[in-house]
C-alpha positions in Angstrom: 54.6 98.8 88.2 53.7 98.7 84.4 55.1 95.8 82.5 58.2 96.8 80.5 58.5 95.8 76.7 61.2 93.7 76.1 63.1 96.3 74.3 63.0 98.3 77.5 64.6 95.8 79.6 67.8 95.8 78.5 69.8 99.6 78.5 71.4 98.5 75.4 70.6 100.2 71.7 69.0 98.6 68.9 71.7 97.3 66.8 71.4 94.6 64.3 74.9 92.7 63.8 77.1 91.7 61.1 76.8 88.2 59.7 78.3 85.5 61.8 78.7 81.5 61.8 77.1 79.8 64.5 79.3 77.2 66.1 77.3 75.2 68.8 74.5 75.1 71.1 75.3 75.8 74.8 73.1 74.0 77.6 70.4 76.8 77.0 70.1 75.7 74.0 71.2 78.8 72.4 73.6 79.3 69.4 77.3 80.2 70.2 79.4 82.3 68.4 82.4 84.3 68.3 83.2 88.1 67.6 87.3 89.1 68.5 87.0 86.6 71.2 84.4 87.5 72.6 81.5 84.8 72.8 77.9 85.5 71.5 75.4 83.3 72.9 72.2 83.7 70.7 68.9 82.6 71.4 67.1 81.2 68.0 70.4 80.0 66.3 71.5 76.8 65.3 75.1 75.5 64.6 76.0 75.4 61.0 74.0 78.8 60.9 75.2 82.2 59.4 73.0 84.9 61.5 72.8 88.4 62.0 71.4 89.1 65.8 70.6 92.0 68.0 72.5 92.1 71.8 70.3 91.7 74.8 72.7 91.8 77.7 76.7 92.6 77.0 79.5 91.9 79.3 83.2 92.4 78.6 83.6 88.1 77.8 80.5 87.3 76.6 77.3 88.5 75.3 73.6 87.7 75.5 71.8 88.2 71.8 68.5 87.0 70.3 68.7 85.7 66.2 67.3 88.5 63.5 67.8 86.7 60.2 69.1 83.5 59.2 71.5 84.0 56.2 72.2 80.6 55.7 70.1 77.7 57.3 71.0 75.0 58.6 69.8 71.8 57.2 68.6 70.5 60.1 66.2 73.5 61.0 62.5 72.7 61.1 59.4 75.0 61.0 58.0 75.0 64.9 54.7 72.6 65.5 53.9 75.4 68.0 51.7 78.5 67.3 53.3 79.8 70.6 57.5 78.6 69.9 59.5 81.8 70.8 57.5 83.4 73.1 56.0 80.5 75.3 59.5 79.6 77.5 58.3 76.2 78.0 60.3 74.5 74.5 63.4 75.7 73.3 64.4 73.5 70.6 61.5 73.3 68.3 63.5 74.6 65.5 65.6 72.2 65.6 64.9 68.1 63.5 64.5 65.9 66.7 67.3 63.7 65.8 69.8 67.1 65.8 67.9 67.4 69.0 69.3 64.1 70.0 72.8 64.9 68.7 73.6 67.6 70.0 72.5 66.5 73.5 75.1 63.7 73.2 77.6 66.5 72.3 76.8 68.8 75.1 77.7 65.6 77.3 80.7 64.6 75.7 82.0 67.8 75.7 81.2 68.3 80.0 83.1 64.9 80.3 85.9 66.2 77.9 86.5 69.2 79.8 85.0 69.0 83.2 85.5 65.7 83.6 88.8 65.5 82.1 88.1 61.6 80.9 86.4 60.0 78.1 84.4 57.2 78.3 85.2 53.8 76.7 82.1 53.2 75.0 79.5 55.6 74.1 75.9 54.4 75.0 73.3 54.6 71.8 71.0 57.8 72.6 67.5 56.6 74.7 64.1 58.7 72.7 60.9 58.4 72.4 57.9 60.1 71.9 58.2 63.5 70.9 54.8 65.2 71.6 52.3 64.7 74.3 54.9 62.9 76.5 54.8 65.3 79.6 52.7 64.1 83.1 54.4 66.2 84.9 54.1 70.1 85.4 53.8 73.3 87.2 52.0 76.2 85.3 51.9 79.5 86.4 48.1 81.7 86.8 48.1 85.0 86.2 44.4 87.1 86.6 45.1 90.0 84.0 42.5 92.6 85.6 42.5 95.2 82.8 41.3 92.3 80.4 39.1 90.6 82.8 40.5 86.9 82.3 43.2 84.5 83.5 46.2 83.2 81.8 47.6 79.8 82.5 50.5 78.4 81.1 54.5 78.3 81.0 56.1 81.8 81.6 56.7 83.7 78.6 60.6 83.2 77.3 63.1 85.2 79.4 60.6 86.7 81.5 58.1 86.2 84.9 55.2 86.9 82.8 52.8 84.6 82.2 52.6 82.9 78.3 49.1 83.7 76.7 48.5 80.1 75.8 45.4 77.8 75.1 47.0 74.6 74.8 50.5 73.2 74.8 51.7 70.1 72.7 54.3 69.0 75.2 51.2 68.3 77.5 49.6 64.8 78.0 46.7 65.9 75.2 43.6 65.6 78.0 45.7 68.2 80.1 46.4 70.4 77.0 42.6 70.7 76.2 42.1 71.9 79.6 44.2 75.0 79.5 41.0 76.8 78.1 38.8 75.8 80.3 40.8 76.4 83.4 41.2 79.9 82.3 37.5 80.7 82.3 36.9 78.2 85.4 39.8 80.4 88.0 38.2 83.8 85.9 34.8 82.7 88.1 36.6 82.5 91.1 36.6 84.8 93.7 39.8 84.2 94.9 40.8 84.5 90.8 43.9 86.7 92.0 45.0 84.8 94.5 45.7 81.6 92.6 49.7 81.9 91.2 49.9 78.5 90.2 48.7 75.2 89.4 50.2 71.7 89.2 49.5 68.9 87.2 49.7 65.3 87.5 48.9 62.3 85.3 48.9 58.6 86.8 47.6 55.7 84.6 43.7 54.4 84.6 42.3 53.5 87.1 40.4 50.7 85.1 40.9 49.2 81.7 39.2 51.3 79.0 39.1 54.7 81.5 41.6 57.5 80.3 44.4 59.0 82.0 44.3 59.6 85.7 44.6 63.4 85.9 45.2 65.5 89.6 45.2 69.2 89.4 46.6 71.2 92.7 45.2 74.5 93.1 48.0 76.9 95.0 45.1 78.9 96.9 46.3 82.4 98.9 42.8 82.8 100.5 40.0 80.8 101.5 37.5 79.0 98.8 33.9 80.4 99.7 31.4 78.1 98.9 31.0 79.0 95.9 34.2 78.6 94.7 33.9 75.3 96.0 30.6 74.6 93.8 32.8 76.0 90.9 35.6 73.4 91.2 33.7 70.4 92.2 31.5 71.4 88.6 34.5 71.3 86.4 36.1 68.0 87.8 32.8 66.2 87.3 32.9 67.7 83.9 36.4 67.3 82.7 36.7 63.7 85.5 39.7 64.9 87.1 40.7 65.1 90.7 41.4 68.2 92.5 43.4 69.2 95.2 44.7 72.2 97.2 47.5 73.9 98.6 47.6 76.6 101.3 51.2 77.0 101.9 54.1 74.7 101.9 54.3 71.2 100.6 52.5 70.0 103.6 49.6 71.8 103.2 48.6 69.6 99.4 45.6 67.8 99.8 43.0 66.8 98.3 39.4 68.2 97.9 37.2 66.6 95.6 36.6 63.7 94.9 38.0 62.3 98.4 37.4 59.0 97.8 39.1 59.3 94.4 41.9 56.2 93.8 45.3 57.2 94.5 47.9 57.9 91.3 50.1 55.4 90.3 52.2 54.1 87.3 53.4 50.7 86.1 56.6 49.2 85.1 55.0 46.1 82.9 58.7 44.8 82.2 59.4 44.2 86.0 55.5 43.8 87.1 55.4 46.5 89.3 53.0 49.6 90.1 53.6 52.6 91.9 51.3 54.7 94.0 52.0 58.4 93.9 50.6 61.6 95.0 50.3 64.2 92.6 53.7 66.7 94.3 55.8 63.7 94.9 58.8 63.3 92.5 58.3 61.2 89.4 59.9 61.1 85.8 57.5 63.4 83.7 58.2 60.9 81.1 56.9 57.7 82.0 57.7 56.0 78.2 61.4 56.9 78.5 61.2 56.3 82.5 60.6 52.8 81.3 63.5 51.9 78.6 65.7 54.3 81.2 65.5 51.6 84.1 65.7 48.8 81.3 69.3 50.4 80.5 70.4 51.3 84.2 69.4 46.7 84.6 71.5 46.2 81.8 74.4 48.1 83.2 74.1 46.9 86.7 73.4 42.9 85.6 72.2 42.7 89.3 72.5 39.4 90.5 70.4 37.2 93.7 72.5 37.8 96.8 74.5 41.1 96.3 73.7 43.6 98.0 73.4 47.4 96.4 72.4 50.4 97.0 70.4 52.7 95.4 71.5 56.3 96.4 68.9 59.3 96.1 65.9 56.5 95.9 62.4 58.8 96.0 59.7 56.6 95.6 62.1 53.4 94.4 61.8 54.0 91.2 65.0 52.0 90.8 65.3 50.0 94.0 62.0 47.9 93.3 63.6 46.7 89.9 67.0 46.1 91.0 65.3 43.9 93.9 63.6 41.7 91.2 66.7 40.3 90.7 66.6 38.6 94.2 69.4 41.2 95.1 69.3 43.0 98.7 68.6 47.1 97.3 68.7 49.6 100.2 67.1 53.1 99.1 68.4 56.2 100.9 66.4 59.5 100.6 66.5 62.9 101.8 63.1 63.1 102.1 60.7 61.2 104.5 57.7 61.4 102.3 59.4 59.3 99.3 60.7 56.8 101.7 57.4 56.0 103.0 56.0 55.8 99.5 59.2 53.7 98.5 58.1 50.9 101.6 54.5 51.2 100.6 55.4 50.8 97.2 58.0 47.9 98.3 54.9 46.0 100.6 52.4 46.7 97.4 55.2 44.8 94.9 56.0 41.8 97.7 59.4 42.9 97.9 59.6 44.2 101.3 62.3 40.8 102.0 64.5 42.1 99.5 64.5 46.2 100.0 65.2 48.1 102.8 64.8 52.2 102.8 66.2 55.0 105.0 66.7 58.6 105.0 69.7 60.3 104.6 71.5 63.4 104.0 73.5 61.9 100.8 75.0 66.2 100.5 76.6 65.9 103.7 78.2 62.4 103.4 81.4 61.6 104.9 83.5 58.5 104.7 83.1 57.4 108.0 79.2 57.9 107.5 79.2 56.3 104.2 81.2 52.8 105.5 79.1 52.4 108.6 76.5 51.7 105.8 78.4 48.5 105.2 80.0 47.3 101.8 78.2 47.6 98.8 79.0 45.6 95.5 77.2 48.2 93.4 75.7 51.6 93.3 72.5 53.4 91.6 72.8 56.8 92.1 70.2 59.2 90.7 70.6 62.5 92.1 69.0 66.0 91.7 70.9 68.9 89.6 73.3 69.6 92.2 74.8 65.9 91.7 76.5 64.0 93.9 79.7 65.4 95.3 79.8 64.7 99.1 78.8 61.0 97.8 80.8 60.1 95.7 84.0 62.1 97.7 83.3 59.9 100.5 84.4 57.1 99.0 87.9 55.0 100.1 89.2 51.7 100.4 86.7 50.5 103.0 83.4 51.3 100.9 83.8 51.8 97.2 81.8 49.5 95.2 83.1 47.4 92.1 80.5 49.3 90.2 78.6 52.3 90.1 75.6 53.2 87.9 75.0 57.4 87.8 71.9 58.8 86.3 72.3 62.4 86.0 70.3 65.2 84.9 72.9 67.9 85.0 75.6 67.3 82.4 78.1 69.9 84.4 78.2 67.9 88.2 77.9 64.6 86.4 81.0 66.1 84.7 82.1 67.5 88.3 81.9 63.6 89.9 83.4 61.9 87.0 86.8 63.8 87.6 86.4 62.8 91.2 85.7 59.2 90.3 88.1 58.9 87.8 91.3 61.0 88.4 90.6 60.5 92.6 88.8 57.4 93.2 90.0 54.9 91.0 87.5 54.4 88.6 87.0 53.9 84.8 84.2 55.5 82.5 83.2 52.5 81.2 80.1 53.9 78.8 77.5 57.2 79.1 75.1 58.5 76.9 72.2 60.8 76.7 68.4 60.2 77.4 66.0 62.8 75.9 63.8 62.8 78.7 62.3 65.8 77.8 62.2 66.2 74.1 62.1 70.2 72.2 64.1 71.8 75.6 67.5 72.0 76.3 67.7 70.2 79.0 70.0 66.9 78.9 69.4 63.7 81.3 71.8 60.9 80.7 73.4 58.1 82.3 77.3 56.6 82.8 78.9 53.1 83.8 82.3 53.5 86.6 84.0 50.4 87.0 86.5 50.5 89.6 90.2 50.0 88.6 91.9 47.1 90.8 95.5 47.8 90.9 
């Protein structure tokens, strides 16, 4: 099927609109506006903004539309650092000064507790940031062997669409892993399995010794067999470039690695609490280790954990917050969906010499009930940090035999954190004590933050 232009995806005509004022940014991170009540959602807009757009996608309440000029900028628009900014999908909110960034974060998530939520929270939490470029260890980039042009693309998808961003580096990247972008375009090119390769994963763990650089992991999603020379090929380049490289047939079980094998597993620290971490390179961790760091030092702060309670930590993966809370001297028990991360947790737990003090398990926390949840035994506090589908079952299953005086919730989902603050305010008998944002991911939309419940004694 021959790729579409992106004016022939939409059955819409070419129509450039009046002038409008932009008034916010939705969780898209796309300017909203208003036209006889019907909302405009355009991409490339900021608030403050007067803009004349083009429709991409119309329905009869709302309307998808993509900026044409800016009439009348706003003051806290910024020229892009990226060559590739409006076409790579990867950012979203270059255009926009990193402090607006910030703000309007905090405003997407007091407007979810506003009006999802229906509460407001007694204190509002000063915003966690940190580095703004370079921050990411974490990612999946998709490979794309263009046969009419004889070379490989690898990168983020293009905005909007499947296809693949024609990219040769990315400033979001962990620099060492954007300068290899190039390179791992002409290495897959030489490959004879070049068109079976859609993606490629990267992960970056701290030295392995004083003075060495980043620990960097690269999984190669292979669809066919490596012949020996493809092998040759890829044990070249990570002798060149002194990464580590490892494959994947088919599902998650399938990552291994395959050269070097005798290469030191991944890990990061947390200097603050004297811990380290051992990782592989698909198992969950923050892609932001800086604000992963000053994160946990706010969730401490809010918990004050103290030697002898006991607390859980809900939606654990590798302990990230369990083997902090357990400095304390308090009893943490980590509960996971997934096997893998609880085995890391204990191995991470037996590595720290906190195995006395932690205890790990898995469970199903999206199909809690209350009878489940108080066979647990009492908690005096909770950590929860759950995926984007939040923590409803959890936090329903909550009643007079199990709730805890306190409940920490990191969320990265500002519409279910909403969701379970209604429950746990106007059900459950809790207060909003404080929330705030954390930029985890700095130039996208996307919003991470965390909230204090206190429970209400009547």
């Amino acid at each position: 099927m021959a790729r579409r232009s992106r004016r022939q995806q939409y059955d819409v005509p070419v129509v450039v609109s009046a002038p409008v004022m932009v008034e916010s940014l939705d969780q898209e991170g796309r300017g909203v506006a208003h036209v006889a009540g019907k909302a405009i959602f355009i991409d490339g807009a900021l608030p403050t903004e007067k803009v004349t757009y083009q429709i991409t996608r119309s329905k009869d309440q709302y309307a998808f539309a993509k900026v044409v000029d800016v009439l009348e900028p706003s003051n806290l628009r910024v020229t892009p650092s990226c060559q590739y900014f409006g076409y790579c999908g990867g950012c979203k909110l270059q255009h926009l000064d990193f402090v607006g960034q910030v703000a309007v974060k905090q405003r997407l998530l007091e407007n979810a507790i506003e009006h999802i939520g229906k509460a407001k929270p007694v204190n509002l939490l000063p915003p966690l940031f940190g580095p703004t470029w370079g921050y990411r260890h974490k990612a999946r980039l998709s490979v794309k062997y263009v046969a009419k042009k004889a070379r490989v693309l690898v990168g983020f998808n293009e905005k909007g669409t499947r296809f693949v961003a024609d990219m040769q580096h990315c400033q979001v990247l962990v620099p060492a892993v954007s300068a290899l972008i190039a390179p791992l375009q002409i290495l897959i090119a030489q490959l004879s399995l070049r068109d079976k390769i859609p993606q490629l994963e990267v992960a970056v763990g701290e030295p392995v010794a004083p003075h060495q650089g980043d620990h960097i992991v690269l999984i190669f999603r292979v669809m066919a067999a490596l012949l020996p020379a493809d092998e040759a090929l890829l044990i070249a380049f990570a002798d060149l470039h002194r990464v580590t490289i490892w494959t994947q047939t088919k599902g998650p079980e399938t990552v291994k690695p395959f050269y070097p094998l005798d290469s030191a597993a991944l890990h990061y620290r947390l200097p603050e609490f004297d811990l380290t971490y051992p990782f592989k390179p698909n198992e969950f961790t923050q892609v932001n280790p800086q604000i992963n760091q000053v994160m946990i030092r706010r969730a401490m702060q809010l918990l004050q954990p103290q030697a002898g309670e006991r607390i859980a930590d809900f939606f654990c993966g590798i302990g990230n917050f369990t083997l902090p809370i357990a400095r304390s001297g308090a009893s943490v028990f980590g509960y996971e969906g997934l096997a893998p991360l609880v085995d890391r947790a204990v191995e991470s737990a037996r590595l720290n010499g906190l195995v006395h003090h932690t205890s790990f398990a898995v469970a199903d926390l999206f199909k809690m009930t209350a009878a489940a949840l108080t066979a647990l035994g009492r908690f005096d506090q909770w950590l929860i940090d759950p995926p984007r589908d939040g923590a409803f079952d959890l936090v329903k299953a909550i009643d007079e035999n199990n709730a805890p005086n306190k409940i920490v919730y990191v969320s990265c989902n500002p519409s279910t954190l909403a969701r379970d603050i209604d429950l746990l305010v106007n059900e459950k008998g809790y207060q909003l004590s404080a929330a705030g944002v954390i930029n985890m991911f700095p130039h996208t939309a996307h919003v991470e933050s965390i909230a204090l419940f206190t429970r209400v004694v009547s």
